[in-house]
PQR file of N, CA, C, O and H, with PARSE charges and radii, in Angstrom:
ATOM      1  N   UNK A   1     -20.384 -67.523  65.265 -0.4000 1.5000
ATOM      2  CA  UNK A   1     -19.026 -67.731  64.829 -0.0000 2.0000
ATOM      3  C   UNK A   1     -18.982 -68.399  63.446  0.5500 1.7000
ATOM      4  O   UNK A   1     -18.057 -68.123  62.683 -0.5500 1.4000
ATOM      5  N   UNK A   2     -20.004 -69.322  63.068 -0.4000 1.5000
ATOM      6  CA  UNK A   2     -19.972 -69.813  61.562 -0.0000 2.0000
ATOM      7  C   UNK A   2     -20.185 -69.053  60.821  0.5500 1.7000
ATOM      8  O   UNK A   2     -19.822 -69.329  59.678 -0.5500 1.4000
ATOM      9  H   UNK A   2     -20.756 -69.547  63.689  0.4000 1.0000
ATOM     10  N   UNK A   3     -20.892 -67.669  61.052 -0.4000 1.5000
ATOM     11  CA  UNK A   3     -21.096 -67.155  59.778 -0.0000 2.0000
ATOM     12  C   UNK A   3     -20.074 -65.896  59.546  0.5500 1.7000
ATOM     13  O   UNK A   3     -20.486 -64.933  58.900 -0.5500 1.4000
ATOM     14  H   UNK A   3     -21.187 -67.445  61.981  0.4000 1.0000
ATOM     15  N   UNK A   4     -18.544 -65.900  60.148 -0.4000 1.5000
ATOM     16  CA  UNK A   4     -18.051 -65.699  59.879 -0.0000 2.0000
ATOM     17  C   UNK A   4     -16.375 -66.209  59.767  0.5500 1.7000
ATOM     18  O   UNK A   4     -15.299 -65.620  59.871 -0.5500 1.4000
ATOM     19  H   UNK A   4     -18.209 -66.682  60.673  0.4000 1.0000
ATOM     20  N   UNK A   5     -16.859 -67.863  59.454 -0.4000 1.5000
ATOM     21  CA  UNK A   5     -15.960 -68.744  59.042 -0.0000 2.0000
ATOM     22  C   UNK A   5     -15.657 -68.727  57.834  0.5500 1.7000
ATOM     23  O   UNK A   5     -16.493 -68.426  56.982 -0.5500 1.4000
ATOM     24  H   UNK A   5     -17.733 -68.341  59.370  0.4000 1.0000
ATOM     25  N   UNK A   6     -14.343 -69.063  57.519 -0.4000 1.5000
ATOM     26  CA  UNK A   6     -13.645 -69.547  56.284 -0.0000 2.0000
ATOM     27  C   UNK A   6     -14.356 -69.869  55.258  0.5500 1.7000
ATOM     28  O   UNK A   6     -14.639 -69.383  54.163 -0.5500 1.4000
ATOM     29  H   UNK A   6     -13.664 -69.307  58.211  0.4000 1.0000
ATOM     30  N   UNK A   7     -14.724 -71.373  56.228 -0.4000 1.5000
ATOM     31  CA  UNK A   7     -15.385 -72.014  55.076 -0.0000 2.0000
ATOM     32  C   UNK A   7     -16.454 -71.794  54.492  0.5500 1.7000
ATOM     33  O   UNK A   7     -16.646 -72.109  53.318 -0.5500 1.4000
ATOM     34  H   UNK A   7     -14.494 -71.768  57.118  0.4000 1.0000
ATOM     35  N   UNK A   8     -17.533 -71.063  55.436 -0.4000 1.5000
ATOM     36  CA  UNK A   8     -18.743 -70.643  55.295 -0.0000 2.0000
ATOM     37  C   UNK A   8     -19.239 -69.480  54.309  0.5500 1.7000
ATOM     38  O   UNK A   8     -20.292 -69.435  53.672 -0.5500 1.4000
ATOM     39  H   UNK A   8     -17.377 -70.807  56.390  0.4000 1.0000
ATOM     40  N   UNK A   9     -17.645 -68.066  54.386 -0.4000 1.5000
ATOM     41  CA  UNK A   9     -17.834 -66.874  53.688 -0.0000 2.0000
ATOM     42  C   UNK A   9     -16.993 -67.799  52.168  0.5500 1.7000
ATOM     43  O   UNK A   9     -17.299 -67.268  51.100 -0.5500 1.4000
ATOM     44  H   UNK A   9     -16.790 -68.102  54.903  0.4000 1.0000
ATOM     45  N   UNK A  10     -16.373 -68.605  52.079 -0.4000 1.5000
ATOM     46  CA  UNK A  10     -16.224 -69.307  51.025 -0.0000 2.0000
ATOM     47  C   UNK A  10     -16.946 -69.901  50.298  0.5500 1.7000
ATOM     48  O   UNK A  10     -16.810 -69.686  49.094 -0.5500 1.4000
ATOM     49  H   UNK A  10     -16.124 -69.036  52.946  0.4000 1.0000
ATOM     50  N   UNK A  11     -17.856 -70.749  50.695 -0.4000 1.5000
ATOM     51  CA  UNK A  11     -19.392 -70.873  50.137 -0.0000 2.0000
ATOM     52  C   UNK A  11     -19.816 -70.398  49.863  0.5500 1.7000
ATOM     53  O   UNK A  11     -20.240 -70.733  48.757 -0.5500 1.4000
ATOM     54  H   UNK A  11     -17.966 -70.923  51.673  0.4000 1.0000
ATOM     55  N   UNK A  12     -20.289 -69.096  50.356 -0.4000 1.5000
ATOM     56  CA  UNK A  12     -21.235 -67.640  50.007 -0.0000 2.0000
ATOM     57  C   UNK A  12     -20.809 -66.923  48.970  0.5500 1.7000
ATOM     58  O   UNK A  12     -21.574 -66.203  48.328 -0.5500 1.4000
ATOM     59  H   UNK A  12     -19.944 -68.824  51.255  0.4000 1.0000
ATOM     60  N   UNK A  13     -19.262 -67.077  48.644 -0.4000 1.5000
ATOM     61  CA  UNK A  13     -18.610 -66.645  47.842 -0.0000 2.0000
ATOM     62  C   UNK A  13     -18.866 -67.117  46.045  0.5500 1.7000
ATOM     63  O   UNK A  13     -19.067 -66.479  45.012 -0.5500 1.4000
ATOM     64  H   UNK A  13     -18.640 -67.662  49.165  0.4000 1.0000
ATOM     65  N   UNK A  14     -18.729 -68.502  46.382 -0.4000 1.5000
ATOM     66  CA  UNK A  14     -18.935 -69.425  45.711 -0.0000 2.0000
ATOM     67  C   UNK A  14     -20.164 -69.896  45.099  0.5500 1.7000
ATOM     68  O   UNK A  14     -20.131 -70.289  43.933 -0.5500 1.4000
ATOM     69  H   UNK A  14     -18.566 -69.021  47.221  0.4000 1.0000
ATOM     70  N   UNK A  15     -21.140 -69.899  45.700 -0.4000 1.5000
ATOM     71  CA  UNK A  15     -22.311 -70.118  45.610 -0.0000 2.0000
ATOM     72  C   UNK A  15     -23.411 -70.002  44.507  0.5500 1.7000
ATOM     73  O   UNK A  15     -23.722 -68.812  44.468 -0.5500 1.4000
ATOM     74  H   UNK A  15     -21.166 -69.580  46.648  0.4000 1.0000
ATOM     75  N   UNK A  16     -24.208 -70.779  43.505 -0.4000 1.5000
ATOM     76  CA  UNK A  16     -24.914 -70.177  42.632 -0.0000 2.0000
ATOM     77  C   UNK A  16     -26.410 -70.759  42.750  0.5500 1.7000
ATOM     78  O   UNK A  16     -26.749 -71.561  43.621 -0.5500 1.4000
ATOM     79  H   UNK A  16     -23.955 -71.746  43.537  0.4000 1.0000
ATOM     80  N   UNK A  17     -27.026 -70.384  42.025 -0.4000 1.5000
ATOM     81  CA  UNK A  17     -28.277 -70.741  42.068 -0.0000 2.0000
ATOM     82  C   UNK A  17     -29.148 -71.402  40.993  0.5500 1.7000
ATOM     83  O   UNK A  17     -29.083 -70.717  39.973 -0.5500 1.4000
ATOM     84  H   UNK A  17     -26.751 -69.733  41.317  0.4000 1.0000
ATOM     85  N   UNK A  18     -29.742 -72.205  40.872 -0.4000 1.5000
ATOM     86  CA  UNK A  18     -30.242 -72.503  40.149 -0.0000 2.0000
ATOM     87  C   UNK A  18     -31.607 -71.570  39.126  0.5500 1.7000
ATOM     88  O   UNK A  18     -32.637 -71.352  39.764 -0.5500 1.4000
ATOM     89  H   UNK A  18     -29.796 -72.762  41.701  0.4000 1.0000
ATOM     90  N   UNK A  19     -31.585 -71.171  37.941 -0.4000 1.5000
ATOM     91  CA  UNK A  19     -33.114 -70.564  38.045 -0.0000 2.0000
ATOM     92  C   UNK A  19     -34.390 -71.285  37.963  0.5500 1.7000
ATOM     93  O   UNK A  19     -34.581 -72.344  37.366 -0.5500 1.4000
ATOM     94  H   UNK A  19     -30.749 -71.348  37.422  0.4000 1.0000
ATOM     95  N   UNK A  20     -35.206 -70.626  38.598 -0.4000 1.5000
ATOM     96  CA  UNK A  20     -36.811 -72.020  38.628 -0.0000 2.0000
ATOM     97  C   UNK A  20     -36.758 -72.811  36.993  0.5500 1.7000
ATOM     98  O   UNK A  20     -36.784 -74.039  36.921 -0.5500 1.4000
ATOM     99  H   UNK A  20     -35.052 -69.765  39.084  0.4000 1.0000
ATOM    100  N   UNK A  21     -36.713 -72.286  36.242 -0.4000 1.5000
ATOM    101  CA  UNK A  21     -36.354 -73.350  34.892 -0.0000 2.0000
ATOM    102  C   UNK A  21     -35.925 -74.046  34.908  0.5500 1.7000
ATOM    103  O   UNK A  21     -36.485 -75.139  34.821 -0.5500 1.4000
ATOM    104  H   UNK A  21     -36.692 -71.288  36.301  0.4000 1.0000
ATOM    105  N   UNK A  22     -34.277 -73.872  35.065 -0.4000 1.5000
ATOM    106  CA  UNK A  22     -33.536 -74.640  35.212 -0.0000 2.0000
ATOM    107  C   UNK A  22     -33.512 -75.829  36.813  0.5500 1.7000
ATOM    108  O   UNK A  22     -32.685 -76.741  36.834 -0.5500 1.4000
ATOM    109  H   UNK A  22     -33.822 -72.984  35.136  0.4000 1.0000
ATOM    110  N   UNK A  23     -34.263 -75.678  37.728 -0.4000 1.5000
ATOM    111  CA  UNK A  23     -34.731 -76.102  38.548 -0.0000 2.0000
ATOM    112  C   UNK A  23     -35.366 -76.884  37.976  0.5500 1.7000
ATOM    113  O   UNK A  23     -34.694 -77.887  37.741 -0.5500 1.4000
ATOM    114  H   UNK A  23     -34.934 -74.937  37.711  0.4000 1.0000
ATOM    115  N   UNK A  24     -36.506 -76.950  37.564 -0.4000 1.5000
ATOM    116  CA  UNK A  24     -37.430 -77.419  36.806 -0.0000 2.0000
ATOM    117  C   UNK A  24     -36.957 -78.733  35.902  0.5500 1.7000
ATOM    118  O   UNK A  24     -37.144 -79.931  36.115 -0.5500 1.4000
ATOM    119  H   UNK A  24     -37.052 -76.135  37.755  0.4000 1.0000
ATOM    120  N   UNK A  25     -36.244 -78.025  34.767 -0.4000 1.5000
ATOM    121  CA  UNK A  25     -35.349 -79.242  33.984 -0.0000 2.0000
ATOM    122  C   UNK A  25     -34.543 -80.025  34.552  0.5500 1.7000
ATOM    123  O   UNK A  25     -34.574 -81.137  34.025 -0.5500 1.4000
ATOM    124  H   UNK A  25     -36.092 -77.052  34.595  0.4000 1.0000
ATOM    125  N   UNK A  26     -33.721 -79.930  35.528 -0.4000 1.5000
ATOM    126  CA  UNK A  26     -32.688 -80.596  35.972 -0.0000 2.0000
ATOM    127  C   UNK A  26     -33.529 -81.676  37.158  0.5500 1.7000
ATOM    128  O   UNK A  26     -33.443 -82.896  37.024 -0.5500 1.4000
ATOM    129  H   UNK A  26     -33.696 -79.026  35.956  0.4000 1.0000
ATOM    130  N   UNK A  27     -34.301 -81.071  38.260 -0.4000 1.5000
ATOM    131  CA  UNK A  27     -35.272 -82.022  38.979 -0.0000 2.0000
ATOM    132  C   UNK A  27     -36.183 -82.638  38.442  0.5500 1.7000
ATOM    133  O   UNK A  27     -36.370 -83.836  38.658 -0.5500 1.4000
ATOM    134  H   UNK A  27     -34.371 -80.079  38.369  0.4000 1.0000
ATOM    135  N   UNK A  28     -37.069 -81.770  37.472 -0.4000 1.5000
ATOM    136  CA  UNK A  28     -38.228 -83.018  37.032 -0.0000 2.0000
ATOM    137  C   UNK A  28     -37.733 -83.701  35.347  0.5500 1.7000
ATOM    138  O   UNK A  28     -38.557 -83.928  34.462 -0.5500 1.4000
ATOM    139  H   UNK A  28     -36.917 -80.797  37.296  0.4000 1.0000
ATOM    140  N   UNK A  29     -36.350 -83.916  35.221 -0.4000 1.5000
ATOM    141  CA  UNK A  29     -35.905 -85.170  34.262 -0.0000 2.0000
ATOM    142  C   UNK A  29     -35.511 -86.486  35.587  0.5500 1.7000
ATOM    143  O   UNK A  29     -35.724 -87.679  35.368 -0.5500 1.4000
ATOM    144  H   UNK A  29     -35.680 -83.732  35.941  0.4000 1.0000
ATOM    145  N   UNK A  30     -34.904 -85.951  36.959 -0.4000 1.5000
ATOM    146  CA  UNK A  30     -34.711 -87.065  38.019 -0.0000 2.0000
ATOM    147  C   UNK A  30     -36.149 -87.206  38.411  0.5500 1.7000
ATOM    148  O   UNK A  30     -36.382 -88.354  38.033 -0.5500 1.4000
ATOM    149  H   UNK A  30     -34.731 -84.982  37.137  0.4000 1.0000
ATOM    150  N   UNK A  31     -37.282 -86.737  38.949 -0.4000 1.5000
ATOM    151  CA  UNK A  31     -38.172 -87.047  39.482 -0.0000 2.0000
ATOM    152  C   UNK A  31     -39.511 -87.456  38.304  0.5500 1.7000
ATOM    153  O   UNK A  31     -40.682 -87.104  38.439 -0.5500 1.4000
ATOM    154  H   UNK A  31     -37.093 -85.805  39.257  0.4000 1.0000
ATOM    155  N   UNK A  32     -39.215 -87.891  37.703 -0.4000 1.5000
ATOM    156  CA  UNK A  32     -40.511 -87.915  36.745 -0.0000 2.0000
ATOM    157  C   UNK A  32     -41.758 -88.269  37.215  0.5500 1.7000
ATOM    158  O   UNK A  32     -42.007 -89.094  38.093 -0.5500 1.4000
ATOM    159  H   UNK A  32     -38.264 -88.177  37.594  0.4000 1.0000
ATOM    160  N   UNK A  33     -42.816 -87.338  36.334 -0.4000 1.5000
ATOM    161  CA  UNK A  33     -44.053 -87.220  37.353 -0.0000 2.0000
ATOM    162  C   UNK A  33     -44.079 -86.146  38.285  0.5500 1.7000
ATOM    163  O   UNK A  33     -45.126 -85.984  38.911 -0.5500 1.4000
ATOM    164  H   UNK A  33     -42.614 -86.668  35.621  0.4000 1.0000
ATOM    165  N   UNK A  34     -42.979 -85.269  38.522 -0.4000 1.5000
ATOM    166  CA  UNK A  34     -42.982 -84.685  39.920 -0.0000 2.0000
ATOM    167  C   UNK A  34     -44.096 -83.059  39.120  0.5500 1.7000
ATOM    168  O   UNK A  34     -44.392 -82.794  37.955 -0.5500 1.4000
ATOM    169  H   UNK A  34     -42.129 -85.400  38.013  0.4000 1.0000
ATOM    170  N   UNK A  35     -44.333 -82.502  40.153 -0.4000 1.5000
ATOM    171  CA  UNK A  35     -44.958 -81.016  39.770 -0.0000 2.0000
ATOM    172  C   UNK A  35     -44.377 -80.148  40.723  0.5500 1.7000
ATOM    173  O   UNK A  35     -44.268 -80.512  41.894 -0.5500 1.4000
ATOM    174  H   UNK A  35     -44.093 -82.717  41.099  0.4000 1.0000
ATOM    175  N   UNK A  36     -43.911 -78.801  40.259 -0.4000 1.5000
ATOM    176  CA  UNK A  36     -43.546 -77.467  40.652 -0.0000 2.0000
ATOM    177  C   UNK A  36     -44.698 -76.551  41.340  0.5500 1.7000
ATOM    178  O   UNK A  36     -45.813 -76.113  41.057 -0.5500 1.4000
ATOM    179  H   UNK A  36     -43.999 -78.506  39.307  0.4000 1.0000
ATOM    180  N   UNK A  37     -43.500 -76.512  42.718 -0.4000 1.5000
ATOM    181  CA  UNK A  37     -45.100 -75.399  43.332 -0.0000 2.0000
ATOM    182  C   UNK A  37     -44.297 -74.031  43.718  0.5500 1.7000
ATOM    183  O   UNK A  37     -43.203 -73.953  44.277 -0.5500 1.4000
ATOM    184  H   UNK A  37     -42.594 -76.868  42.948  0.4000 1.0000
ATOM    185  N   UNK A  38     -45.124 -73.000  43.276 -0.4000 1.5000
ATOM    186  CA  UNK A  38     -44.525 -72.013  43.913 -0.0000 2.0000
ATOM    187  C   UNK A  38     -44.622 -71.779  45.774  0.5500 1.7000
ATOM    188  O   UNK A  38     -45.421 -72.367  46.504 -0.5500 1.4000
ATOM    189  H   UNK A  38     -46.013 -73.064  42.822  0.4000 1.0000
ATOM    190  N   UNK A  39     -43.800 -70.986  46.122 -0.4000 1.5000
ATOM    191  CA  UNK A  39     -43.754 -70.825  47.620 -0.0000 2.0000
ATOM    192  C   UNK A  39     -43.227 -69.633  48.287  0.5500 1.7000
ATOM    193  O   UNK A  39     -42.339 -69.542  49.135 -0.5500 1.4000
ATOM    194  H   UNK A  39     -43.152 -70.509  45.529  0.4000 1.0000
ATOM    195  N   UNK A  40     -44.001 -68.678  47.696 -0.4000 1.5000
ATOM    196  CA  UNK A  40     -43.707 -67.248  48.208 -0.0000 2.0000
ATOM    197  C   UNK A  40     -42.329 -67.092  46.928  0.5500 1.7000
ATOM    198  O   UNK A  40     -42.195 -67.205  45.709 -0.5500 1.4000
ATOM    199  H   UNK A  40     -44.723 -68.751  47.007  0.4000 1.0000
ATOM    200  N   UNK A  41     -41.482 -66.760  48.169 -0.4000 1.5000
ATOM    201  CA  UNK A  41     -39.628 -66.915  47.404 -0.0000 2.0000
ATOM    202  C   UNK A  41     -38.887 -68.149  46.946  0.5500 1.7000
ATOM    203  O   UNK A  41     -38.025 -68.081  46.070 -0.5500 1.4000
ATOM    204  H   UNK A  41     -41.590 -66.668  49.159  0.4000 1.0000
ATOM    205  N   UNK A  42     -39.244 -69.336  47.575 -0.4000 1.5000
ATOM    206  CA  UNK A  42     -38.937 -70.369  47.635 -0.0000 2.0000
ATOM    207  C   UNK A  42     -40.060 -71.254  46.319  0.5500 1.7000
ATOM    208  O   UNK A  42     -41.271 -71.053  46.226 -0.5500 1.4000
ATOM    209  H   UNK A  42     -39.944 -69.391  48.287  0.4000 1.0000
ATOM    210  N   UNK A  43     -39.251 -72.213  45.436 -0.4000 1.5000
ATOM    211  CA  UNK A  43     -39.618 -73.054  44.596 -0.0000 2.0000
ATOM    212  C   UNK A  43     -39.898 -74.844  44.723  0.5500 1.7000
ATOM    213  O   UNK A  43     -38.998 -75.623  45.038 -0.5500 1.4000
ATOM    214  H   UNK A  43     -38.267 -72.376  45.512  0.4000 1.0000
ATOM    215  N   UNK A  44     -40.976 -75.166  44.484 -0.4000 1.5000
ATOM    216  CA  UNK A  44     -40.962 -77.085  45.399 -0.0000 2.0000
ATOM    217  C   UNK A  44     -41.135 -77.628  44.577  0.5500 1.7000
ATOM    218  O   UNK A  44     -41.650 -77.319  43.503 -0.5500 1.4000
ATOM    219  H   UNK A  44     -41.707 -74.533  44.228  0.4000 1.0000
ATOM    220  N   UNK A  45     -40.605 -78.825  45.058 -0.4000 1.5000
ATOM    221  CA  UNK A  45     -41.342 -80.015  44.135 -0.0000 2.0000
ATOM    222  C   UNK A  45     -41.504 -81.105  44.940  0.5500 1.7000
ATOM    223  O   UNK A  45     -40.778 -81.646  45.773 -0.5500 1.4000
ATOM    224  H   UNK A  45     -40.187 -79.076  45.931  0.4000 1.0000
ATOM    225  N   UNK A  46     -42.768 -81.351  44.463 -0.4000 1.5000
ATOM    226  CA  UNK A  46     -43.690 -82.461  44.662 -0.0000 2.0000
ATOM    227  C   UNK A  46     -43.677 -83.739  43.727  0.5500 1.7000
ATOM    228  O   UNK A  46     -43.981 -83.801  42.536 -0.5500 1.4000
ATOM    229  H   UNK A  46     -43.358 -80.911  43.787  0.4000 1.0000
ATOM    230  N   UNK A  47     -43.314 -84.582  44.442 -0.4000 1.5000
ATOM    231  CA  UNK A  47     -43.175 -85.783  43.733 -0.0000 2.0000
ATOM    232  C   UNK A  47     -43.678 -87.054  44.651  0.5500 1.7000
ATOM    233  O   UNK A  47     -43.569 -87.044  45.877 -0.5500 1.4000
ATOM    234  H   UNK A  47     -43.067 -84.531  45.409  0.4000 1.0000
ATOM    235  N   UNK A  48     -44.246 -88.154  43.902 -0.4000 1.5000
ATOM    236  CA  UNK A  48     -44.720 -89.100  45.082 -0.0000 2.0000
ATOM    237  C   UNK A  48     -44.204 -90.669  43.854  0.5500 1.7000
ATOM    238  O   UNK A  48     -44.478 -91.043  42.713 -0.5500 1.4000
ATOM    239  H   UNK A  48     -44.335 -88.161  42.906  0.4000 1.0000
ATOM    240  N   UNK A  49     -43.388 -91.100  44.951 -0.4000 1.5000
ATOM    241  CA  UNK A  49     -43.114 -92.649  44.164 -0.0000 2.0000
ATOM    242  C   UNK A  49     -43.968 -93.520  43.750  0.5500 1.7000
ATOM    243  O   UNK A  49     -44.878 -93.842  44.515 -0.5500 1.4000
ATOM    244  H   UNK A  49     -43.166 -90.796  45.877  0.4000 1.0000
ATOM    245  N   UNK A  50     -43.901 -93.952  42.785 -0.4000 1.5000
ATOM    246  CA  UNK A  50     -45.113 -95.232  42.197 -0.0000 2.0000
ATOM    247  C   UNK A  50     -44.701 -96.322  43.088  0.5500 1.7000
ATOM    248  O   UNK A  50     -43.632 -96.387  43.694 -0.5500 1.4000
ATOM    249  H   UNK A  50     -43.162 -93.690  42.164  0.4000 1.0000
ATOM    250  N   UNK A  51     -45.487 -97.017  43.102 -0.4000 1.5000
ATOM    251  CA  UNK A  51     -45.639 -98.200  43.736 -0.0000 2.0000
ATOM    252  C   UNK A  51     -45.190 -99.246  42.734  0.5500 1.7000
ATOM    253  O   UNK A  51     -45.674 -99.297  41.603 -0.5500 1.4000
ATOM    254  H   UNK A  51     -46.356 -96.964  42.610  0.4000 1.0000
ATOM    255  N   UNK A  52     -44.251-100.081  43.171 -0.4000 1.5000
ATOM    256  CA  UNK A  52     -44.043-101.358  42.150 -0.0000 2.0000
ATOM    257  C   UNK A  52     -44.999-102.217  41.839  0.5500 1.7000
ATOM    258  O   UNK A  52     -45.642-102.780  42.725 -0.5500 1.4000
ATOM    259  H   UNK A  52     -43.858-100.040  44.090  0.4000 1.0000
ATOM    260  N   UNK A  53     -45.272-102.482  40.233 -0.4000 1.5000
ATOM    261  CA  UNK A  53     -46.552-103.293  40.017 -0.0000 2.0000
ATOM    262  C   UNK A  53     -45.779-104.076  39.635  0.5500 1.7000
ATOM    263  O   UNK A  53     -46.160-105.173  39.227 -0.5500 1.4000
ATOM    264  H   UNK A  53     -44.750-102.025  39.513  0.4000 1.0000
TER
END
């Protein structure tokens, strides 16, 4: 029944995507340090917090 809700085909409607670049720029300026992994279709990032010195 959700996936043919309002709100849901409104989203889908709506919806955009980021491209792995722009993925890229926009996550690793917040994650600094982080690295990009590919994943079949799917794009990751890997990031691990520093430790407070």
């Amino acid at each position: 029944m959700f996936r043919t809700s309002r709100p849901w085909l409104d989203h889908l409607a709506s919806d955009s995507y980021l491209s792995r670049r722009e993925f890229e720029r926009v996550y690793g300026a917040t994650f600094r340090g982080a690295h990009f992994q590919q994943l079949g279709y799917a794009h990751g990032l890997v990031w691990r917090k520093q430790a407070n010195t």
